[in-house]
C-alpha positions as CSV (number, residue, x, y, z in Angstrom):
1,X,-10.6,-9.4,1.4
2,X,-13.3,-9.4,-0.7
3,X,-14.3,-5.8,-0.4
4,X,-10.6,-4.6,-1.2
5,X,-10.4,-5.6,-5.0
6,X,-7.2,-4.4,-7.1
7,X,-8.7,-2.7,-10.0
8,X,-6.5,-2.8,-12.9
9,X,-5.0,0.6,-13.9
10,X,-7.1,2.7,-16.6
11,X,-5.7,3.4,-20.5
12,X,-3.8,6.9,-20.6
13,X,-4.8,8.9,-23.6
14,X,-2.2,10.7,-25.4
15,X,-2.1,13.8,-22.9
16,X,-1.3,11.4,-20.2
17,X,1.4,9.9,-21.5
18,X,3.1,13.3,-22.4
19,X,2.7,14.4,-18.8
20,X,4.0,10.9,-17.3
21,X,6.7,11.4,-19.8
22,X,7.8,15.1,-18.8
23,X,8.3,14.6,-15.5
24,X,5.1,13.8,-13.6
25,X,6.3,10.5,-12.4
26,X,6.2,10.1,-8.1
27,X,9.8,8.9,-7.8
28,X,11.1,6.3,-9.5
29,X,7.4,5.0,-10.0
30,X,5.4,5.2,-13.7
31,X,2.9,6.8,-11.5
32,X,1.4,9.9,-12.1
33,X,1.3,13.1,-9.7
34,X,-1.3,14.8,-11.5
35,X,-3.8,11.6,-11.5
36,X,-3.1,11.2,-7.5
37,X,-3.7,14.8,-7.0
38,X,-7.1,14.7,-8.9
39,X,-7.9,11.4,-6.5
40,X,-7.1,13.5,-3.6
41,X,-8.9,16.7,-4.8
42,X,-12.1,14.2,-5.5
43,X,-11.7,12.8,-1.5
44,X,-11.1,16.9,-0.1
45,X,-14.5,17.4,-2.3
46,X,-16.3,14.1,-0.7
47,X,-16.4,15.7,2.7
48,X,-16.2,19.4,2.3
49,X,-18.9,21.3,4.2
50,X,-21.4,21.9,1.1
51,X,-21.1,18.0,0.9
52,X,-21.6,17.1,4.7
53,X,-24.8,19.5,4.6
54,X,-26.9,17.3,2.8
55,X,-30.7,16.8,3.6
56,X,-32.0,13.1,4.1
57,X,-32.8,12.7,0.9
58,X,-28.9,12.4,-0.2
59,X,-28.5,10.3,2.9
60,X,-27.3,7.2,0.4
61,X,-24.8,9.3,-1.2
62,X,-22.9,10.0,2.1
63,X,-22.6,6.6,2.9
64,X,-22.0,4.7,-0.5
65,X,-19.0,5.7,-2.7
66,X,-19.3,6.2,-6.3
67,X,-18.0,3.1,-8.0
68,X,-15.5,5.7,-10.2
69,X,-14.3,7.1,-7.1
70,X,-14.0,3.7,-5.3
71,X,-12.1,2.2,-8.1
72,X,-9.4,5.7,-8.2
73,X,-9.4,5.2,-4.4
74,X,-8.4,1.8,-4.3
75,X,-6.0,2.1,-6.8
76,X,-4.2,4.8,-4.4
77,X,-4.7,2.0,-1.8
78,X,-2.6,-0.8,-3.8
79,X,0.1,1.5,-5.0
80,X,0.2,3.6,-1.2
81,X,2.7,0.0,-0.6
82,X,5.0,1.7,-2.6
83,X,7.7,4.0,-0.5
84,X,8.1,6.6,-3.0
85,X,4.2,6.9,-3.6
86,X,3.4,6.8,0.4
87,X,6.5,9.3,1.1
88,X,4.6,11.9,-1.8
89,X,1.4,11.6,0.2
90,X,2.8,12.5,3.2
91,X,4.6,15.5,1.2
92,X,0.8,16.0,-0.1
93,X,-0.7,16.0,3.5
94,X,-2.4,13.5,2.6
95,X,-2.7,12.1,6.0
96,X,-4.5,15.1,7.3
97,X,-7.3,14.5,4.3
98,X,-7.7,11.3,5.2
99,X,-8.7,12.4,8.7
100,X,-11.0,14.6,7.7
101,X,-12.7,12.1,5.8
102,X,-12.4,9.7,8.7
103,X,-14.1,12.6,11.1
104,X,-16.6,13.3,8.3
105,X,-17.8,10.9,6.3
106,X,-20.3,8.0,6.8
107,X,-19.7,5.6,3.8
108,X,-17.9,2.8,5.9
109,X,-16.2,1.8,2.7
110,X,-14.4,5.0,2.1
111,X,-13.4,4.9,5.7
112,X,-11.5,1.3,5.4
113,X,-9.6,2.6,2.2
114,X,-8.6,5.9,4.0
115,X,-7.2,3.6,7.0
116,X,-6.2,1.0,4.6
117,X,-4.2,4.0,3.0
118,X,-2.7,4.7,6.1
119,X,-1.6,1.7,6.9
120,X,0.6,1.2,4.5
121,X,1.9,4.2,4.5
122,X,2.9,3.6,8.3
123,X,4.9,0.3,7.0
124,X,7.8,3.2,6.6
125,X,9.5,4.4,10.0
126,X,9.9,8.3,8.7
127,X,6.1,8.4,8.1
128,X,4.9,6.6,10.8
129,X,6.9,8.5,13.1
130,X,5.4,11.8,11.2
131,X,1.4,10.1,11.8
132,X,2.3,8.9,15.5
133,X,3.0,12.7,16.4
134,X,-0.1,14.0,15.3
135,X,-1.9,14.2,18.5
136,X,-5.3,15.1,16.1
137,X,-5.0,12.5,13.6
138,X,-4.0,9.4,17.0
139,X,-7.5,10.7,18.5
140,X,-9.3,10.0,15.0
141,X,-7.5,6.6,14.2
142,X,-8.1,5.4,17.9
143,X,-12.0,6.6,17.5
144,X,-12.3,4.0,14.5
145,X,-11.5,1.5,17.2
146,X,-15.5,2.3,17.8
147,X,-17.0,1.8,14.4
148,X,-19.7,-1.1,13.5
149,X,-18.0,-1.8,10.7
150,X,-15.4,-5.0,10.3
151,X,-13.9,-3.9,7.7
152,X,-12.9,-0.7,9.3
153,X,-11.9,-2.1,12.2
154,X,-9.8,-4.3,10.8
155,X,-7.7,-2.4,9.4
156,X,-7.5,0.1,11.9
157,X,-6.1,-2.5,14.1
158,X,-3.3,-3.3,11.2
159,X,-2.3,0.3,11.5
160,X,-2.4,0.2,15.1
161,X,-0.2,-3.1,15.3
162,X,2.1,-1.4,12.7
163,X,2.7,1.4,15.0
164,X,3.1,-0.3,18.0
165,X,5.7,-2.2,16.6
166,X,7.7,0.5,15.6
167,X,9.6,1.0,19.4
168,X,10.3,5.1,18.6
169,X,6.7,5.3,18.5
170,X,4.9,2.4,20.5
171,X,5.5,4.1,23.7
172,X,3.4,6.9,22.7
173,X,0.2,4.8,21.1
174,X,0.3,2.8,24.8
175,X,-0.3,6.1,26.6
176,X,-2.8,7.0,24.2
177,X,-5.3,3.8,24.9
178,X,-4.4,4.0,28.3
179,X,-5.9,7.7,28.0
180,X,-9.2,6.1,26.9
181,X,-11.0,3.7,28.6
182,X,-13.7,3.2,26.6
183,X,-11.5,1.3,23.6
184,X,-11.3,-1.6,26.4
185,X,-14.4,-2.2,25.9
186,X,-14.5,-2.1,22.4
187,X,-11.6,-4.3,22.3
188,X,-13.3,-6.7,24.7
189,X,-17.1,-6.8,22.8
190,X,-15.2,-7.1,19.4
191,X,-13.8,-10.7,21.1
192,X,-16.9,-11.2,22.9
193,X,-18.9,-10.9,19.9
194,X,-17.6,-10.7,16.3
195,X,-17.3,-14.0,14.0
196,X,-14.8,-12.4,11.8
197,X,-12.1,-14.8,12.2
198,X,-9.3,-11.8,10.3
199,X,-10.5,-9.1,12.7
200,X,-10.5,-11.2,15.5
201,X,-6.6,-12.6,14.8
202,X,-5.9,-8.8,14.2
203,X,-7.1,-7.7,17.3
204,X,-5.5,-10.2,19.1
205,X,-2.3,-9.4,18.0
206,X,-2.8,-5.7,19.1
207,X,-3.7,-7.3,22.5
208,X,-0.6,-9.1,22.3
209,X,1.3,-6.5,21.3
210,X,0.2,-4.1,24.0
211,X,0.7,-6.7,26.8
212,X,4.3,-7.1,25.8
213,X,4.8,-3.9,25.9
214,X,3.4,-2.7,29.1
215,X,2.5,-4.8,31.9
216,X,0.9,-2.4,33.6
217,X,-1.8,-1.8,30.8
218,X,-2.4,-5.4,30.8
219,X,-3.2,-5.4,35.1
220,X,-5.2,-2.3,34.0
221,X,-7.2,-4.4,31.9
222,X,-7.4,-7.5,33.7
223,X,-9.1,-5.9,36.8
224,X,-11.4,-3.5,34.6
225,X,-14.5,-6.2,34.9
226,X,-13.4,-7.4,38.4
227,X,-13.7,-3.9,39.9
228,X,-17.4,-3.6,38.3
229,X,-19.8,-4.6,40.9
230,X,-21.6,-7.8,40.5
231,X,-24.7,-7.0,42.2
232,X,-25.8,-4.6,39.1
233,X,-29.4,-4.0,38.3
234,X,-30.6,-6.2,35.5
235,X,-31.4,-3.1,32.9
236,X,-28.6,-0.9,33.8
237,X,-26.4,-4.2,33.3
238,X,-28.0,-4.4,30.0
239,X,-27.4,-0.8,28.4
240,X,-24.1,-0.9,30.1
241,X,-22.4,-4.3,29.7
242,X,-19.6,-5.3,32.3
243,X,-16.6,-7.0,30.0
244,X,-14.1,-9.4,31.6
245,X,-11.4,-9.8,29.4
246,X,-10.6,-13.8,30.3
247,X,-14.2,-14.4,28.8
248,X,-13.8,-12.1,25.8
249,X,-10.0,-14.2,24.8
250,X,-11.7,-17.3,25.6
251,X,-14.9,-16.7,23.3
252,X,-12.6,-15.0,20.6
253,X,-10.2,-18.1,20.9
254,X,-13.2,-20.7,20.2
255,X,-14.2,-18.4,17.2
256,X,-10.8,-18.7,15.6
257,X,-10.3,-22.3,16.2
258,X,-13.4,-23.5,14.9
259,X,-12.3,-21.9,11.2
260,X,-8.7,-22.7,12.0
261,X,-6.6,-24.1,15.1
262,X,-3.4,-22.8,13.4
263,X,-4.9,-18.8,14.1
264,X,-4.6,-19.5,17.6
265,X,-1.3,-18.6,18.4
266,X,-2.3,-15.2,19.1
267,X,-4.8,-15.9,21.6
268,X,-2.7,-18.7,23.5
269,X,0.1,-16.6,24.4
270,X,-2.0,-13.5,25.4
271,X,-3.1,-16.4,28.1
272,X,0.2,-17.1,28.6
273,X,1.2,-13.4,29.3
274,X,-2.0,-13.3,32.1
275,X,-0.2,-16.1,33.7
276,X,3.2,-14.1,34.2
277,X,1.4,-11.7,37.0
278,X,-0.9,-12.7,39.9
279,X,-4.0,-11.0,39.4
280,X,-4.3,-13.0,35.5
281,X,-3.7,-15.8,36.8
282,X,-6.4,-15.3,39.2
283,X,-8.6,-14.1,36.6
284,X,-8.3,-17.5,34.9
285,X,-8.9,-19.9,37.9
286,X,-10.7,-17.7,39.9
287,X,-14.5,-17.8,37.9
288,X,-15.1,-21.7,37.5
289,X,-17.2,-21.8,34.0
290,X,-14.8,-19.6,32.5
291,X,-11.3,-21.3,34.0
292,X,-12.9,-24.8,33.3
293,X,-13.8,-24.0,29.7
294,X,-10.6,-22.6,29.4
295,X,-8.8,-25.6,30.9
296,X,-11.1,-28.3,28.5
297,X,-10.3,-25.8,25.2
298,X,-6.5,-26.1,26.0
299,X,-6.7,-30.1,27.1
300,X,-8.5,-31.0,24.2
301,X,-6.3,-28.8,22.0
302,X,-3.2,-30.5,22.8
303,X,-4.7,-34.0,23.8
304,X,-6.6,-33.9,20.1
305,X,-5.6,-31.2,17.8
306,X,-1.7,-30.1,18.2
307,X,1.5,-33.1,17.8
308,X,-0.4,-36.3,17.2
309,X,0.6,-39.4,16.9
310,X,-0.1,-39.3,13.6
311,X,1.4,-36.3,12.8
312,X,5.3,-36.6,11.4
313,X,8.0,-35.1,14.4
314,X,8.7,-31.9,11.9
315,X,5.2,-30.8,13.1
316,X,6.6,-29.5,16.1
317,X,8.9,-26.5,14.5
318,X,5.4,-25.5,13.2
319,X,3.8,-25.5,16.4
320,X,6.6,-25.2,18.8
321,X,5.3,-21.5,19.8
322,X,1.7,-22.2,20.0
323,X,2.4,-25.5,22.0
324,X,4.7,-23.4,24.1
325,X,1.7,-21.3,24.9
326,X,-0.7,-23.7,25.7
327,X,1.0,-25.9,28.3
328,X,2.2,-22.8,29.8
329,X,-1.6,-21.8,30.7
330,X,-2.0,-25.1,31.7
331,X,0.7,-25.9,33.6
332,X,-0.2,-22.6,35.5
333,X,-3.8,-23.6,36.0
334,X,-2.8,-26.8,37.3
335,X,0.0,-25.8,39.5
336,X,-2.8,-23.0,40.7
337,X,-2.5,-22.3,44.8
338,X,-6.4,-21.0,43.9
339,X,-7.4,-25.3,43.9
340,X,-10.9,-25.1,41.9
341,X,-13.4,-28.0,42.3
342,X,-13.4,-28.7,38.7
343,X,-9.6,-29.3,38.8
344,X,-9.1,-31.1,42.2
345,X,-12.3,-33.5,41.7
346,X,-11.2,-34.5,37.9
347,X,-7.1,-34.3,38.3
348,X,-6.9,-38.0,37.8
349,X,-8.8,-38.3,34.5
350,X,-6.9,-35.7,33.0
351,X,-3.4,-36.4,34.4
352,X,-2.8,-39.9,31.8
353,X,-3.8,-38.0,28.8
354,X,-1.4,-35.2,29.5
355,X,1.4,-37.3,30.5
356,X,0.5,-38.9,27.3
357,X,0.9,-35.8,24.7
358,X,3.7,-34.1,27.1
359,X,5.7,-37.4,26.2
360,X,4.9,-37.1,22.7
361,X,6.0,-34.0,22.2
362,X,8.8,-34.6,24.1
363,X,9.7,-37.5,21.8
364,X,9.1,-35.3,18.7
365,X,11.7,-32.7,19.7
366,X,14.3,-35.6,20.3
367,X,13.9,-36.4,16.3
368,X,13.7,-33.0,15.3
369,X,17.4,-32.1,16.9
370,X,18.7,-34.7,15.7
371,X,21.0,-33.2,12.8
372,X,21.5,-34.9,9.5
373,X,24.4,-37.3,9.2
374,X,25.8,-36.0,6.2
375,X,25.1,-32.2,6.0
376,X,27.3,-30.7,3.1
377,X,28.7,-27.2,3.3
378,X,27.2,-24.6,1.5
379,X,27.8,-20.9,0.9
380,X,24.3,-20.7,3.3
381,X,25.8,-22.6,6.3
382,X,25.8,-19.5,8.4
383,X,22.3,-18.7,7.5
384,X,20.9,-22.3,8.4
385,X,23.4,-22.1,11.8
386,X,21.7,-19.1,13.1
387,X,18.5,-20.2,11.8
388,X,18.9,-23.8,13.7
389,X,20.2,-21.5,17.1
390,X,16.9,-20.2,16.6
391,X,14.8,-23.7,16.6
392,X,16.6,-25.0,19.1
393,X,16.4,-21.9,21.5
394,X,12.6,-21.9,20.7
395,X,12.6,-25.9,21.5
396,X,14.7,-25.3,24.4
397,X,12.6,-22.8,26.0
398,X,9.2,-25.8,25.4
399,X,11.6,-28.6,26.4
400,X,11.6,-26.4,29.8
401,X,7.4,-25.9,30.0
402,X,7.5,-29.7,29.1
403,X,9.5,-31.0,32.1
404,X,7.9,-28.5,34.6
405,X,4.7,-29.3,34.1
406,X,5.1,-33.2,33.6
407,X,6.9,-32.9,36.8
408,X,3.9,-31.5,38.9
409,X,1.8,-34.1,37.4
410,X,4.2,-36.7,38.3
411,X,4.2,-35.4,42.0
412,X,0.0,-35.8,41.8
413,X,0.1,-39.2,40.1
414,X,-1.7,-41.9,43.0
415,X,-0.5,-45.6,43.3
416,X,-4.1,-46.0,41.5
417,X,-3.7,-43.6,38.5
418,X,0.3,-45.3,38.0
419,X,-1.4,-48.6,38.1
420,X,-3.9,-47.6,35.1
421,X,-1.0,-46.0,33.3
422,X,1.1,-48.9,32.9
423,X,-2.0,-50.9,31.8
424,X,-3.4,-48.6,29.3
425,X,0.2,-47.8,27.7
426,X,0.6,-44.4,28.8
427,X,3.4,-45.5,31.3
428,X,4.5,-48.0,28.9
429,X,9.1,-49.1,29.5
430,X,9.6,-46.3,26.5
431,X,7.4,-43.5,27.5
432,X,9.0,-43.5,31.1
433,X,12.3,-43.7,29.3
434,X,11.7,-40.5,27.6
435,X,10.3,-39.3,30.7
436,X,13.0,-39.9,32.6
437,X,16.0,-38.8,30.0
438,X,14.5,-35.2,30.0
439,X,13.8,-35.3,33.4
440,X,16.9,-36.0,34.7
441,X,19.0,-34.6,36.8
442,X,17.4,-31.4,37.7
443,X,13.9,-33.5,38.7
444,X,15.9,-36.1,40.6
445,X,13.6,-36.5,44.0
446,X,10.6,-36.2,41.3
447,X,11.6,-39.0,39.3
448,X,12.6,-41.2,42.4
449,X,9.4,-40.9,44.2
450,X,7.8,-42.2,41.4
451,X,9.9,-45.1,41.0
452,X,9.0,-46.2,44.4
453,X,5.5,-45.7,43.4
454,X,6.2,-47.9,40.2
455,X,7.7,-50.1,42.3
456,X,4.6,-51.4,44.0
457,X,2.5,-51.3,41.0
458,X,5.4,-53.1,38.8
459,X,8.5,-54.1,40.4
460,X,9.9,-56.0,36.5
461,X,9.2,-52.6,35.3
462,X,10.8,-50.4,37.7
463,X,14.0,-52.3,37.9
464,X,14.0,-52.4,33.9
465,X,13.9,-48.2,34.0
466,X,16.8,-48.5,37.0
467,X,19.4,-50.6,35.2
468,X,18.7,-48.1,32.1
469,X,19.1,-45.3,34.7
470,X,21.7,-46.4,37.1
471,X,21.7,-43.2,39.3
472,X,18.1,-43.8,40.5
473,X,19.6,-46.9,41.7
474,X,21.8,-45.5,43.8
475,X,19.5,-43.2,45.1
476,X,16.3,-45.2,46.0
């Protein structure tokens, strides 16, 4: 980030030098304990009470940092990273200085590095087990989820992923936000609203996070806008602004694609998650601008943006997970007992193009598992097994999404719509082949009925697929 340079490390004089040399060393580092004491005096000086009591005339000095003091600070910041430097802050109590300038100070600048500070320090399971039990210092981080100020936000929410991830102490930061409601919607206007495409990826992946780890937080959540009433005056609506969270993922989602479609991992499997339980799923279909936008951003995502026809098959181990994700949601919208208008009138224009790019992919993952004829032995073989075990539980688990949902489609396609997809190429010999190889067995009766649809429409071609696929012969 821009406003996170790495200044380079001042000349030591003489005096220095003789104090680095005697001992003054943190750990195994060349840096000094003296110098990161005087850094931390400086900050304990920044926000004690003959500082905070200033009159409006030093307002400016509260909230901009000396460019000396920036450049000590951040300094601190880069070399925090370090285990033995972030294990002698925490010795320092460091931490709790940092909250006091965090519940002090107004320089949003000072206030990143502080949490920036933190955050690396958390990196280490001893201290952020040590920061995650301090009840005082949770209540300050978790209030930075309210600042105005991206930077600070931002990296709150990398300490706040950090933490989660850590499973002694993730249980305990879930509680937490469940204890206050307000940082849903702070979470939710900071989707709604922001065009900081880092923060926004961030603070998806703290959604994401949190969703994983507690379903209940996440039904919490999804029916904290449908339980506002909608019949809210217009100026008590305005100082008090009812968040839905589908909206909120779907406007942050649009953000991060239109800087990069390769971000959106995050956001597509938060969807995903929603569609696991009822009441998300509902919260999708249920309000038709938002499900329908929803619907278009993931059709034209996969239709136009992910596994072209252009792109080479080794695409798809980039974008296996975020493909996964995508025709998930859809497949759920589609498959939807909640039939919305938008779907129901326009399922025929969108069921050819999705056939379309489900085939394609499908096609794609047939090249990428197919293993190298002559793959030489190396002292890495067990490595690259377990890393292939990986791919192909990964592909497996799209191969599965794949076939559901082209099955459903299948079961919608009219003699009409088959007709029009033999014409136009999309149910071109080859494309039903691949169908029909991944479909089979398990979507026998699926397969069949459409044969006998085919069958109408173009009897050459359905007794071409039938000698290729001798058991739909017997069974039709």
């Amino acid at each position: 980030m821009d406003r996170n340079p790495s200044p380079p490390p001042p000349g030591r004089d003489k005096e220095e030098e003789e104090e680095v040399a005697g001992g003054d060393c943190i750990g195994s580092t060349v840096y000094s304990k003296h110098w990161l004491f005087g850094v931390l005096s400086g900050l304990i000086q920044i926000v004690s009470p003959e500082n905070t009591k200033s009159s409006s005339d030093d307002e400016e000095q509260l909230t901009e940092l000396d460019e000396e003091m920036e450049n000590e600070i951040c300094r601190v910041w880069d070399m925090s990273m370090d285990e033995d430097v972030a294990l002698f802050l925490q010795e320092f109590n460091a931490p709790d200085i940092f909250m006091g300038v965090l519940a002090k100070s107004k320089c949003p600048r000072l206030r990143e590095i502080c949490v920036g500070i933190l955050g690396n320090m958390a990196c280490f399971q001893e201290i952020c087990v040590s920061i995650s039990s301090d009840k005082n210092l949770g209540q300050v981080l978790l209030h930075c989820l309210y600042d105005s100020d991206p930077p600070t936000l931002l990296e709150t929410s990398r300490l706040l992923l950090t933490c989660l991830s850590q499973a002694e102490v993730a249980s305990v930061w879930v509680e937490r936000i469940q204890e206050h409601p307000a940082i849903y919607d702070s979470i939710c206007f900071i989707m709604s609203s922001s065009t900081n495409v880092d923060l926004l990826v961030k603070v998806g992946e703290v959604v994401d996070k949190l969703f994983d780890l507690d379903e209940k937080l996440m039904l919490e959540w999804v029916r904290n806008g449908a339980a506002q009433p909608l019949d809210q005056p217009q100026e008590e609506s305005e100082e008090q602004p009812v968040f839905r969270l589908v909206p909120c993922i779907l406007e942050a989602a649009k953000q991060v694609r239109s800087e990069n479609p390769e971000w959106l991992d995050v956001y597509m499997h938060i969807l995903q998650l929603l569609t696991t339980v009822d009441d998300g799923i509902q919260a999708i279909v249920h309000c038709p601008d938002t499900g329908k936008d929803i619907w278009n951003l993931l059709f034209d995502l996969v239709c136009h943006e992910f596994c072209q026809s252009d792109d080479p098959p080794i695409i798809l181990q980039e974008q296996k997970t975020v493909l996964a994700s995508v025709f998930s949601v859809l497949s759920a919208i589609y498959a939807s007992q909640t039939e919305q208008e938008y779907l129901k009138i326009e399922k025929g224009k969108y069921n050819l193009p999705l056939i379309d790019s489900l085939i394609r992919v499908l096609q794609n993952m047939e090249q990428c598992q197919k293993k190298p004829e002559n793959s030489a032995e190396s002292n890495t073989e067990e490595t690259k097994r377990t890393d292939l075990t990986q791919d192909d539980f990964h592909l497996k688990i799209l191969k599965d999404i794949l076939c559901e949902f082209l099955s459903n489609i299948f079961q919608a396609l009219t003699k009409e719509t088959v007709a029009q997809g033999v014409k136009e190429g999309q149910l071109s010999k080859q494309k039903c082949s691949s169908a029909f190889q991944n479909l089979l067995p398990f979507y026998s009766p699926v397969v069949e009925d459409f044969i006998k649809i085919l069958r109408e429409v173009d009897k050459a071609l359905a007794d071409d697929l039938e000698k290729n696929f001798p058991s739909l012969k017997v069974q039709t």
